[in-house]
C-alpha positions as CSV (number, residue, x, y, z in Angstrom):
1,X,-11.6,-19.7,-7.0
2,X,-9.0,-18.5,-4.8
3,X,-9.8,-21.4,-2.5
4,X,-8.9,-23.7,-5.1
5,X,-5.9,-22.3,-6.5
6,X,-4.3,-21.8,-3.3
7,X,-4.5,-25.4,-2.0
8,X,-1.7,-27.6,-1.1
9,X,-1.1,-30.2,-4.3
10,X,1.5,-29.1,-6.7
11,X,1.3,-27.7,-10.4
12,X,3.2,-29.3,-13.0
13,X,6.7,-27.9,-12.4
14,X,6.4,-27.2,-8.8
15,X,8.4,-29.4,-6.5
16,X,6.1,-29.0,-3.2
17,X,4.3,-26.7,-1.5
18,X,4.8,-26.5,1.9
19,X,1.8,-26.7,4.2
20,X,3.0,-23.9,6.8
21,X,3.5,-21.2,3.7
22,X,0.0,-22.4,2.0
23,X,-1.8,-21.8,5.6
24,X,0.0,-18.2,5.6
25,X,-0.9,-17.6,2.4
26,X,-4.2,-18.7,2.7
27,X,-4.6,-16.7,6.2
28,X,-3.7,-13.6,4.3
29,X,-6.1,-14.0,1.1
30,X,-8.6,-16.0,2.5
31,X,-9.3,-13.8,5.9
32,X,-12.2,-11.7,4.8
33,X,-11.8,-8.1,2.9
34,X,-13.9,-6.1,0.5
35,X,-12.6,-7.6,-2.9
36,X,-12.9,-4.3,-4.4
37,X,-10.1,-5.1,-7.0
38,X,-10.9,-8.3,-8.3
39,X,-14.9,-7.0,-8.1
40,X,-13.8,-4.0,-10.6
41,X,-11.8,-6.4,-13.0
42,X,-14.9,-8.6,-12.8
43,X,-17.8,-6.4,-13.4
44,X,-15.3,-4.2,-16.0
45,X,-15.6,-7.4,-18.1
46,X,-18.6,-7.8,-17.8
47,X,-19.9,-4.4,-18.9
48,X,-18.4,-5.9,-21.8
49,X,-20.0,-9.0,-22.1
50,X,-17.6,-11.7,-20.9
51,X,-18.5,-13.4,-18.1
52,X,-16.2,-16.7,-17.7
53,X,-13.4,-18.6,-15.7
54,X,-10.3,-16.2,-17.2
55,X,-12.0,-13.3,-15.9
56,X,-12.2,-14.5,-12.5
57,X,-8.7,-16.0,-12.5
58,X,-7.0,-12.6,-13.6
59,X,-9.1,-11.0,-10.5
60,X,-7.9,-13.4,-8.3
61,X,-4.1,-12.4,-9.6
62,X,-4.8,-9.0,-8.9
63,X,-6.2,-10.0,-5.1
64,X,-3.0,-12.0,-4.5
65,X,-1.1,-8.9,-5.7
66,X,-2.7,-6.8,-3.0
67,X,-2.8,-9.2,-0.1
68,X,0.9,-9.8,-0.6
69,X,1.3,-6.1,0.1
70,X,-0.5,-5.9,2.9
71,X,1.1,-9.0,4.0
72,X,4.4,-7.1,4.2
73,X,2.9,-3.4,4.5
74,X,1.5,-4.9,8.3
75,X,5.5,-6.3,8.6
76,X,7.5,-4.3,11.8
77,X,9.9,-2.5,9.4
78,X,7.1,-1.1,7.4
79,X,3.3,-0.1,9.3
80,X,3.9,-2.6,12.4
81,X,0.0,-3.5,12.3
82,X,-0.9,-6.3,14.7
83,X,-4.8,-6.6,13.2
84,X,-6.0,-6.5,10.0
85,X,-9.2,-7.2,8.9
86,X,-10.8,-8.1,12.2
87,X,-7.7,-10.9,12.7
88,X,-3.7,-11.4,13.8
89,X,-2.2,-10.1,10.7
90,X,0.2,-12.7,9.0
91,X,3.6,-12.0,11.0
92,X,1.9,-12.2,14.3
93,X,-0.6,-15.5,13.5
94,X,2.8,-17.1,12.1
95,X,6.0,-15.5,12.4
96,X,7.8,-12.8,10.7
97,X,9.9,-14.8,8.3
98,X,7.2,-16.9,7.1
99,X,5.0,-13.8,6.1
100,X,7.7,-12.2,4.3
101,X,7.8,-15.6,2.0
102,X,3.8,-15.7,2.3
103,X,3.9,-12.1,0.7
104,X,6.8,-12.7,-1.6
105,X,4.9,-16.2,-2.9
106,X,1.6,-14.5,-3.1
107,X,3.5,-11.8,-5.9
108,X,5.1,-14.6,-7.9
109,X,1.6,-16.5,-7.8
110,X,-0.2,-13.9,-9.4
111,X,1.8,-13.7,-12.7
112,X,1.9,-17.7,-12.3
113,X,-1.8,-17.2,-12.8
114,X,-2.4,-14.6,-15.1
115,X,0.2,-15.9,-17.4
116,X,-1.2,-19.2,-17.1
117,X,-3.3,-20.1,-21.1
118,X,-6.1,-21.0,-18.3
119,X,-6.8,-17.4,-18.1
120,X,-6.9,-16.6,-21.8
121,X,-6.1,-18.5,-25.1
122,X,-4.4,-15.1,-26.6
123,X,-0.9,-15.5,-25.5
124,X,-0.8,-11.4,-26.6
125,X,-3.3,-10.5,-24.2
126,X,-1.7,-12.8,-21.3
127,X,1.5,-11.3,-21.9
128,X,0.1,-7.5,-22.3
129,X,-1.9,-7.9,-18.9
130,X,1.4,-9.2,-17.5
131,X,2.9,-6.4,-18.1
132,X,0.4,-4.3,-16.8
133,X,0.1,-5.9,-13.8
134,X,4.1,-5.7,-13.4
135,X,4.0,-2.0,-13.6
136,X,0.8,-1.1,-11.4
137,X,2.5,-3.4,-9.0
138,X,6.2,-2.8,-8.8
139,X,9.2,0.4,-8.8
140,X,6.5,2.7,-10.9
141,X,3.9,1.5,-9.4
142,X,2.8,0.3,-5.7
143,X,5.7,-0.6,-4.2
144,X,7.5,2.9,-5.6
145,X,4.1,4.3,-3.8
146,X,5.1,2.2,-0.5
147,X,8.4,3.3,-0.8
148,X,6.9,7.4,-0.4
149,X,4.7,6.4,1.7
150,X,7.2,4.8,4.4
151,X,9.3,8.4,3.8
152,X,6.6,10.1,5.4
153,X,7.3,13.5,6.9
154,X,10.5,13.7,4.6
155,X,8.8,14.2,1.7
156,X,7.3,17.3,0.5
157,X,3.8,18.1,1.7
158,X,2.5,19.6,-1.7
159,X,-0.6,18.5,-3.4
160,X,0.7,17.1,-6.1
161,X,3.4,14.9,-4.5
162,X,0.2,13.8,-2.4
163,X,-1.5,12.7,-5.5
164,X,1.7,11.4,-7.2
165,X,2.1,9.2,-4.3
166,X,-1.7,8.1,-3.7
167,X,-1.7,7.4,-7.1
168,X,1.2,4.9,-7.2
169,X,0.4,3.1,-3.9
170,X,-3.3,3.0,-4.0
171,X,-4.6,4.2,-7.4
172,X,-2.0,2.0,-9.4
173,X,-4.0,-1.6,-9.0
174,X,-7.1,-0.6,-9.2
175,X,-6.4,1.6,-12.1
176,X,-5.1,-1.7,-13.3
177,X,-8.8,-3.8,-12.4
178,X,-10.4,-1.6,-14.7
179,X,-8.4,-1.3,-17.5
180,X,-7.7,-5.3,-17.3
181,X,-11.5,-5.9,-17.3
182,X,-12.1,-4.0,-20.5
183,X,-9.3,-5.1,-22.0
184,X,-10.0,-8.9,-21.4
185,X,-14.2,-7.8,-22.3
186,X,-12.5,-6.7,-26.1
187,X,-13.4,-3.1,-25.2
188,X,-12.4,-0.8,-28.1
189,X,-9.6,1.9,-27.8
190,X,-12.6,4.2,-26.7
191,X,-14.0,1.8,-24.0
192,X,-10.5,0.9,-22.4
193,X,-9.6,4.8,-22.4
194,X,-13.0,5.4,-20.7
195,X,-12.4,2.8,-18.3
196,X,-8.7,3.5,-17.3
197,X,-10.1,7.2,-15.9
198,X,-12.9,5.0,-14.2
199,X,-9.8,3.2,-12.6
200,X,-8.1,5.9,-11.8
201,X,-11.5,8.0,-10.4
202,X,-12.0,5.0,-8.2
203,X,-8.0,4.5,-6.9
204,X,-8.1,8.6,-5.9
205,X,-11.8,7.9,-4.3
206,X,-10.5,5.0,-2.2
207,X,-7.6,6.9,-0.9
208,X,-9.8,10.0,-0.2
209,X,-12.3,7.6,1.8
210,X,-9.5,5.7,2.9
211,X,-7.9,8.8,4.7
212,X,-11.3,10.1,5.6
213,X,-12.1,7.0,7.5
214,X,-8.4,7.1,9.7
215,X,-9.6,10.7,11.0
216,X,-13.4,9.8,11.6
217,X,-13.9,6.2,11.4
218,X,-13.9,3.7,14.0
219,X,-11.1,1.2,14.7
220,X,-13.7,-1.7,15.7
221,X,-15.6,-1.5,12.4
222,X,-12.9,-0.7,9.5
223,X,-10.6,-3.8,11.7
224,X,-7.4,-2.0,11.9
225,X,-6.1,1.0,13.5
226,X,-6.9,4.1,13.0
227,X,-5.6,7.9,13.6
228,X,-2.1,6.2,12.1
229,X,-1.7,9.2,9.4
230,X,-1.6,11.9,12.2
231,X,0.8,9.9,14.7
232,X,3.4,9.5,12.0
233,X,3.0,12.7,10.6
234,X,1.9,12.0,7.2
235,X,0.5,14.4,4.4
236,X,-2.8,13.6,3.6
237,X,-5.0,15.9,1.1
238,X,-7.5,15.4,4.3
239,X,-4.8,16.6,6.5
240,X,-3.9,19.3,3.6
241,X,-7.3,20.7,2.8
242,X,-9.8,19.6,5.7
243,X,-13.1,17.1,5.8
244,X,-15.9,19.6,3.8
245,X,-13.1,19.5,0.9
246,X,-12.7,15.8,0.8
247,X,-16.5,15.3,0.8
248,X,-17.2,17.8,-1.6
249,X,-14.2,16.2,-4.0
250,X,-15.7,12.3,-3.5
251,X,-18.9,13.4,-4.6
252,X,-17.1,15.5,-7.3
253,X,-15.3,12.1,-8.3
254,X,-18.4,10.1,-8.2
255,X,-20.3,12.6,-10.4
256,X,-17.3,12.4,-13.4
257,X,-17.5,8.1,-12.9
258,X,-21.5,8.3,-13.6
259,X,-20.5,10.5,-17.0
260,X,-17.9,8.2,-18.0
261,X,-20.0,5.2,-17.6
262,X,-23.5,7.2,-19.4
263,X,-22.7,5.3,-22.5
264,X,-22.7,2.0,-21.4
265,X,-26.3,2.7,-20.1
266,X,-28.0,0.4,-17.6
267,X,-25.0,-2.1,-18.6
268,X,-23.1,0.3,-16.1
269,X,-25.0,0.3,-13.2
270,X,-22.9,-2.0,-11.0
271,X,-20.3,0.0,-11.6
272,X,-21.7,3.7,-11.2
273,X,-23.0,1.8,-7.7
274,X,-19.4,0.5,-7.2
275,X,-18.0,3.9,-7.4
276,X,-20.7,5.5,-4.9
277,X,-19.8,2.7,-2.3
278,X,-16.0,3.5,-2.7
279,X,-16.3,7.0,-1.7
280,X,-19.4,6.5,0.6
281,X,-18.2,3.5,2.5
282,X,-17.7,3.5,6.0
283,X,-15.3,0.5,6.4
């Protein structure tokens, strides 16, 4: 699907697309990646029954979301990363302007798709998961958590502004996955609330695991740097309360996403799995 959407013929309404910012674009989606975030939205759905095209084009609005901000997280003004995911990230296999309009197209795709009636005929649920997917992504939301995050050292070390910040950068989108998948399955009240705090168990394990891997993991198989956190001087809660904590608290987190998911029965399997691999992984 992402293939497809991100080829070189213009929509109705678009003038052209030019073919160097479609190969960025594609280099940076395209390129390989776990798909965690569009695999929650998908299989959050799912658990509710709906299994169809408008499912998989929301996901793939989320995945542009979050390769546009890696696109310009890697940038030299933000975490100067020459590799990501095994390959030249976009400013190196192109140039630093075109990834900055690879990244900032990649954003304004997204809501191009979500908002598209392609996606769903309710124009109150396009426009709802719009908004939703403005606010995980933007001031509030990831790019407010980017904005911390590039602060460093300058903020305050405490827990909490840890958790505030993890939450925004990291936890915001995939928070979002979940919510949007039982939201677009016609989850009720219950179901959507129950599948927010999956989201939000699954954004704090990813950022545990995430900064669990940059002290122990290994540069060759995660395809990026690691040992960043520690060179720049950043407050982890690894850094803050040490490697037995952090394993003790993932398998905390993945014990409270099995209860949440318990009435869904074998219909949440995938997902109870899905939240075991996100604090388990090793890449």
């Amino acid at each position: 699907m992402l293939d497809a959407l991100l080829d070189g013929v213009p929509l109705m309404g678009e003038v052209a697309r030019p073919e160097r910012l479609v190969a960025a674009m594609r280099h940076a989606v395209l390129g390989g990646g776990k798909r965690l975030r569009p695999f929650l939205l998908v299989e959050a759905a799912r658990l509710f029954g709906r299994e169809d095209e408008g499912a998989l084009r929301a996901a793939c609005a989320l995945e542009c979301v979050h390769c546009y901000s890696l696109v310009h997280d890697d940038l030299p003004a933000m975490d100067d990363d020459d590799i990501r995911r095994g390959r030249p990230t976009v400013h190196r296999a192109f140039d630093e302007a075109t990834a900055i309009l690879a990244g900032d197209a990649l954003l304004t795709f997204a809501f191009d798709v979500i908002a598209d009636p392609a996606t769903d005929e309710d124009a109150d649920l396009r426009a709802g998961l719009t908004l939703d997917l403005a606010r995980a992504s933007g001031l509030g939301g990831m790019a407010g958590g980017q904005m911390l995050d590039l602060l460093g050292s300058a903020v305050s070390c405490e827990e909490a502004d840890i958790r505030r910040l993890q939450s925004m950068k990291t936890g915001a989108l995939i928070r979002f996955a979940a919510r949007a998948g039982a939201r677009m399955g016609g989850g009720s009240a219950d179901d959507i609330a129950r599948l927010t705090r999956f989201g939000e168990i699954a954004g704090l394990a990813f950022q545990l695991a995430d900064d669990l891997l940059d002290v122990l993991g290994d540069a060759e198989a995660l395809g990026k740097a690691t040992g960043k956190d520690a060179a720049l001087g950043k407050a982890t809660l690894v850094e803050l309360h040490g490697v037995d904590w952090t394993k003790d608290t993932l398998a905390g987190l993945v014990s409270e996403a099995d209860g949440l998911l318990e009435p869904y029965g074998a219909r949440g399997a995938i997902l109870r799995q899905t939240a075991r691999f996100i604090a388990e992984r090793r890449s």
